[in-house]
DRENKEBA-316919 format. One record per residue (C-alpha): z, y, x; residue number from 1; residue in three letters. Coordinates in steps of 0.2 Angstrom, whole numbers, padded with zeros to 4 digits. Each point is the difference from the previous one (the first is absolute). Layout:
N
- Z,Y,X,n,res
- Z,Y,X,NUM,ALA
...
END
This chain:
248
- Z,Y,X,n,res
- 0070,-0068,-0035,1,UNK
- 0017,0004,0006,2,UNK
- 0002,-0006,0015,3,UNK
- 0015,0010,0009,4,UNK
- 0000,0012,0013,5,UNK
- -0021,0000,-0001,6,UNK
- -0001,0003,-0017,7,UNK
- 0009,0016,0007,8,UNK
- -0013,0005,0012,9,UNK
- -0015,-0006,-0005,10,UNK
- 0000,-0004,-0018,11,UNK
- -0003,-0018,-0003,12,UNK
- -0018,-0008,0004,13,UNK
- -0003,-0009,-0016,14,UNK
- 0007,-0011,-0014,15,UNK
- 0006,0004,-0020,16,UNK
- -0002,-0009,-0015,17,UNK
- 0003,0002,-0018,18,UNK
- 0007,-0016,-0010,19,UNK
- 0015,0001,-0013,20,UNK
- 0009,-0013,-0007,21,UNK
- -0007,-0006,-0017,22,UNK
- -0018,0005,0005,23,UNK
- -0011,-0011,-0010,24,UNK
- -0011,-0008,0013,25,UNK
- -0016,0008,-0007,26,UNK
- 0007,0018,0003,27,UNK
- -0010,0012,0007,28,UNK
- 0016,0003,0011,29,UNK
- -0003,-0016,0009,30,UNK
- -0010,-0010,0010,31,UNK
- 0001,-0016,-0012,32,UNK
- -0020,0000,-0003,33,UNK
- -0005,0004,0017,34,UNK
- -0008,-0014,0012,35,UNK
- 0009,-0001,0017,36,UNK
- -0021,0008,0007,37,UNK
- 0004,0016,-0008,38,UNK
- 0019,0002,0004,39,UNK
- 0006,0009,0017,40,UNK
- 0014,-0008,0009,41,UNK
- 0008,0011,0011,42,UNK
- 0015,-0006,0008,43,UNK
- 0011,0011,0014,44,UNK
- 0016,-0007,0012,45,UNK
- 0011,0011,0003,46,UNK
- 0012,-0004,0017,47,UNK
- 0013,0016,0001,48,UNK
- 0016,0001,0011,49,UNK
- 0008,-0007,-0016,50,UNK
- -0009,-0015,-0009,51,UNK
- -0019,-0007,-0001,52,UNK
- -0008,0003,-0019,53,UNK
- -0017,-0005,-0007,54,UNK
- -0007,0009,-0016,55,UNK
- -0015,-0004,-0009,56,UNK
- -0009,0009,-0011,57,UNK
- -0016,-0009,-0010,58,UNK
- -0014,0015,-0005,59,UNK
- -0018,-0001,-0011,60,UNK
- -0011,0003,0012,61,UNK
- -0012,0008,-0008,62,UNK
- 0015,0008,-0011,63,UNK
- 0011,0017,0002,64,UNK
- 0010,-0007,0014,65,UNK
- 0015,-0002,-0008,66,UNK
- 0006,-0017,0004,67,UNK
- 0008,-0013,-0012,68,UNK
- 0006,-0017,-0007,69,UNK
- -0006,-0015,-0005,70,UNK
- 0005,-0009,-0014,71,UNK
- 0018,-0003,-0007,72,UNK
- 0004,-0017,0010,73,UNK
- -0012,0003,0016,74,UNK
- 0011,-0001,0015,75,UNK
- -0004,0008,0019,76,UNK
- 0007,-0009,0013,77,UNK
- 0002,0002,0018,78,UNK
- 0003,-0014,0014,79,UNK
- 0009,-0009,-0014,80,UNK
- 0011,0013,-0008,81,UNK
- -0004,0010,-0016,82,UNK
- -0002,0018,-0002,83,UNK
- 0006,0011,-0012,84,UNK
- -0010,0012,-0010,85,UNK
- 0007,0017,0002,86,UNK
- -0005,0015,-0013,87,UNK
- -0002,0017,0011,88,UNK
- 0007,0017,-0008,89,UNK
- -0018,0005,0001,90,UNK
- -0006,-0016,-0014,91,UNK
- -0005,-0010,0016,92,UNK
- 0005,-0016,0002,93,UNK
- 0002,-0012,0018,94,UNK
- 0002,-0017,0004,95,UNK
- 0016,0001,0014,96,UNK
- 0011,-0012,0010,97,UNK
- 0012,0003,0014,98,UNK
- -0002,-0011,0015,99,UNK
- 0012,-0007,0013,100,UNK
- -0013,0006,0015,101,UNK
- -0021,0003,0001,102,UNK
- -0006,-0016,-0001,103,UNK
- -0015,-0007,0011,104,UNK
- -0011,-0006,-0015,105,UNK
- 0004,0007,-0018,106,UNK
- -0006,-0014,-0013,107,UNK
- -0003,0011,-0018,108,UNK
- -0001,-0013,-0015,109,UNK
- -0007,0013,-0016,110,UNK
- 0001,-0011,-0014,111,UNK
- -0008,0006,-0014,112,UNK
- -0006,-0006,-0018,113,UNK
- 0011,-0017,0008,114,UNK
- -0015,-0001,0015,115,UNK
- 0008,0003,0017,116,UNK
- -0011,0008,0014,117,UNK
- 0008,-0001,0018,118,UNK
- -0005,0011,0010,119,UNK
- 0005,0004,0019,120,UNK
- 0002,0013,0011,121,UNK
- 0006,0002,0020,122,UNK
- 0004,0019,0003,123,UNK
- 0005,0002,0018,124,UNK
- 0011,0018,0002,125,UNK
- 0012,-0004,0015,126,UNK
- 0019,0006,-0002,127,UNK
- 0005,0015,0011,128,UNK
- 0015,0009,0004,129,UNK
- 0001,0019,0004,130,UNK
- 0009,0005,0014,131,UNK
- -0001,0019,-0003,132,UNK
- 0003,0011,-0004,133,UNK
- 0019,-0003,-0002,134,UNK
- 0008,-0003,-0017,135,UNK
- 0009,0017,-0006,136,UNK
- -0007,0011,0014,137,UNK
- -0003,0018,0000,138,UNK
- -0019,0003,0002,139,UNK
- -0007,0019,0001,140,UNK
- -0016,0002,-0010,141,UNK
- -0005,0012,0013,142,UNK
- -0003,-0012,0013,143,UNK
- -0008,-0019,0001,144,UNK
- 0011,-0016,-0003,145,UNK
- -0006,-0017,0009,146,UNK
- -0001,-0014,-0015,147,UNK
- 0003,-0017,0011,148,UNK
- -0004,-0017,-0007,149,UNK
- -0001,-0020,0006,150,UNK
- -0009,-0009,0002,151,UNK
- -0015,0008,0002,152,UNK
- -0017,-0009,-0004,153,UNK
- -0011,0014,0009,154,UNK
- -0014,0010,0000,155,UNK
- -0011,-0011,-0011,156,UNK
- 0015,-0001,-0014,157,UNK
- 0006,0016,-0011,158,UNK
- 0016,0004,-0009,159,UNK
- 0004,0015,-0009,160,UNK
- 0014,0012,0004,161,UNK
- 0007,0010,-0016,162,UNK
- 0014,0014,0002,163,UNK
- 0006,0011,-0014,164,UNK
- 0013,0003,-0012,165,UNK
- 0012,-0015,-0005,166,UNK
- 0004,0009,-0017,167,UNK
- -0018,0000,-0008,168,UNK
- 0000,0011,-0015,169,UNK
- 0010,0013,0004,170,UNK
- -0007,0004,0016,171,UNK
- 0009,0008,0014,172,UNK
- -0014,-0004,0013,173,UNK
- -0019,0006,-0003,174,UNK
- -0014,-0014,-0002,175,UNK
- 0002,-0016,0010,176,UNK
- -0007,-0003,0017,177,UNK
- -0009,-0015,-0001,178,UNK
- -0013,-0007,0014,179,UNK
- -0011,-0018,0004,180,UNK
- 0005,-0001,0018,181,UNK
- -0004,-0015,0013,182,UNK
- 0012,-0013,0002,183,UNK
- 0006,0003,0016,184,UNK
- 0019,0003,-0002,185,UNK
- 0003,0016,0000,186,UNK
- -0004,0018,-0008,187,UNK
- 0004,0018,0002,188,UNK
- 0002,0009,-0017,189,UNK
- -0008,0016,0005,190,UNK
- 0010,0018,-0002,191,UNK
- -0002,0007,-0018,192,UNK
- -0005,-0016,-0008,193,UNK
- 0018,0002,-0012,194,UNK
- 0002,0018,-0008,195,UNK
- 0014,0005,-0011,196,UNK
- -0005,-0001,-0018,197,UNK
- -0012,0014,-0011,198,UNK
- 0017,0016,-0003,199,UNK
- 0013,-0009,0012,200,UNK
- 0006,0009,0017,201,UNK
- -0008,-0008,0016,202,UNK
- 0018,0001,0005,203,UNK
- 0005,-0013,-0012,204,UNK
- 0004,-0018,0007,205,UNK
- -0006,-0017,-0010,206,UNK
- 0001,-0019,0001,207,UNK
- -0016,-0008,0002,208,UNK
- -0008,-0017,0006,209,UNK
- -0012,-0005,0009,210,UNK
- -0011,-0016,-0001,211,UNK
- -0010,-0012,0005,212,UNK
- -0013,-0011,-0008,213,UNK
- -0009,-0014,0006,214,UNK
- -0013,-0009,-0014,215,UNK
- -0013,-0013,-0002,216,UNK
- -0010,-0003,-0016,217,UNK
- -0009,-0018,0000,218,UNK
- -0010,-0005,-0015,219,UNK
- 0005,-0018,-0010,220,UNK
- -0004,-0018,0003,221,UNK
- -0004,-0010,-0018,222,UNK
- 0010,-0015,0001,223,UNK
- -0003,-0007,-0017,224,UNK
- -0004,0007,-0016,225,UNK
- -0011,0016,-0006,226,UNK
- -0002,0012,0013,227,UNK
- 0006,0018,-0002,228,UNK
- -0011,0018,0003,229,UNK
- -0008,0001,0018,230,UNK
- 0008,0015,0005,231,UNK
- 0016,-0007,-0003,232,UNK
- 0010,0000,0017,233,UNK
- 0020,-0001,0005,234,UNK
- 0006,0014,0010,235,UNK
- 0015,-0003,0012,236,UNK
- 0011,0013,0006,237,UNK
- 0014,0001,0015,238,UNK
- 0011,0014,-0003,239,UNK
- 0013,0008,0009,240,UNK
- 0009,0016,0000,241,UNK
- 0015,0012,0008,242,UNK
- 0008,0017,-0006,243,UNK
- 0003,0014,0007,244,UNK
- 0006,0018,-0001,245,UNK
- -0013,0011,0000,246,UNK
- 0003,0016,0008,247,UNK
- -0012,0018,0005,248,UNK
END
């Protein structure tokens, strides 16, 4: 899934699908002939410092993995509003809508072979802000930086803190730093956690990010109709992030 800054750091937790316009709906490249009981529903929110997003992505469970359509004229909705089916670059393909905000209670109306099945699901992933470190500062490597965060849910809740490099590919930080922490508001990123990238100087200064991730995955309520694969879940996800410089 693409799903901003995360995507960046921790490569997407699920979702792909493979489903071209003028399929026929007996194609092996669909899920036209499959009964909801043998399909995976996986279903991720995404809350980021820019917009809320929820992608879908439908997989035979008992298949490769490789999640895709329905029929031709099946529709997913979501608390009333119908998502689009997006083809990856990889041949995956998801169901994704832009939302105003999270919502409480998502409402998921998969309507397939023209029988709907409504299933619910109540995600709770509270909003946060970070407070440090401060956007654009300077931030040696060779020492600990404080990550700072509200509100904090406490010991018995977790949230993931993520730093690296902001350009991806072309890296000129080493591996990320990523690490499941308590939820108590506040983190030190330890010394040497960020190195200069594999045949760059360790003089050398780069922008980088650092994050934090607060989830919960809930499993779905049958509302009405067929319902899908028992493992099939929704995971929720509050993001926020800030650059920096980082510097030896």
């Amino acid at each position: 899934m693409e799903l901003g800054r995360t995507n960046r750091a921790s490569a997407a937790l699920l979702l792909g699908a493979l489903m071209i316009a003028g399929l026929s709906c007996d194609s092996a490249s669909t899920l036209c002939s499959s009964v909801n009981g043998d399909v995976l529903l996986l279903a991720r929110v995404d809350d980021t410092d820019t917009n809320t997003r929820i992608e879908l992505a439908f997989t035979d469970a008992e298949g490769s993995g490789i999640s895709r359509g329905f029929c031709l004229n099946d529709t997913v909705t979501v608390n009333g509003a119908e998502a689009t089916k997006v083809r990856r670059p990889s041949g995956n393909t998801v169901f994704a809508l832009n939302l105003e905000a999270p919502a409480e209670t998502y409402s998921i109306i998969v309507t397939h072979d023209d029988v709907p099945t409504e299933l619910l699901a109540a995600p709770e992933a509270p909003t946060l802000s970070l407070s440090q470190p401060a956007k654009g500062v300077e931030l040696s490597r060779a020492a600990p930086f404080t990550v700072a965060w509200e509100p904090a849910l406490g010991e018995a809740g977790e949230v993931t803190v993520i730093a690296g490099d902001t350009i991806g590919a072309s890296a000129c930080l080493a591996e990320l730093f990523i690490r499941d922490i308590a939820d108590t508001g506040t983190f030190d990123v330890p010394a040497g956690s960020l190195a200069a990238g594999a045949g760059l100087s360790d003089s050398i200064s780069c922008e980088a990010f650092v994050e934090i991730i607060r989830l919960d995955e809930v499993p779905f309520e049958l509302r009405s109709g067929t319902a899908f694969h028992p493992d099939s879940r929704m995971i929720a996800a509050s993001e926020r992030s800030i650059e920096f410089e980082s510097v030896p």
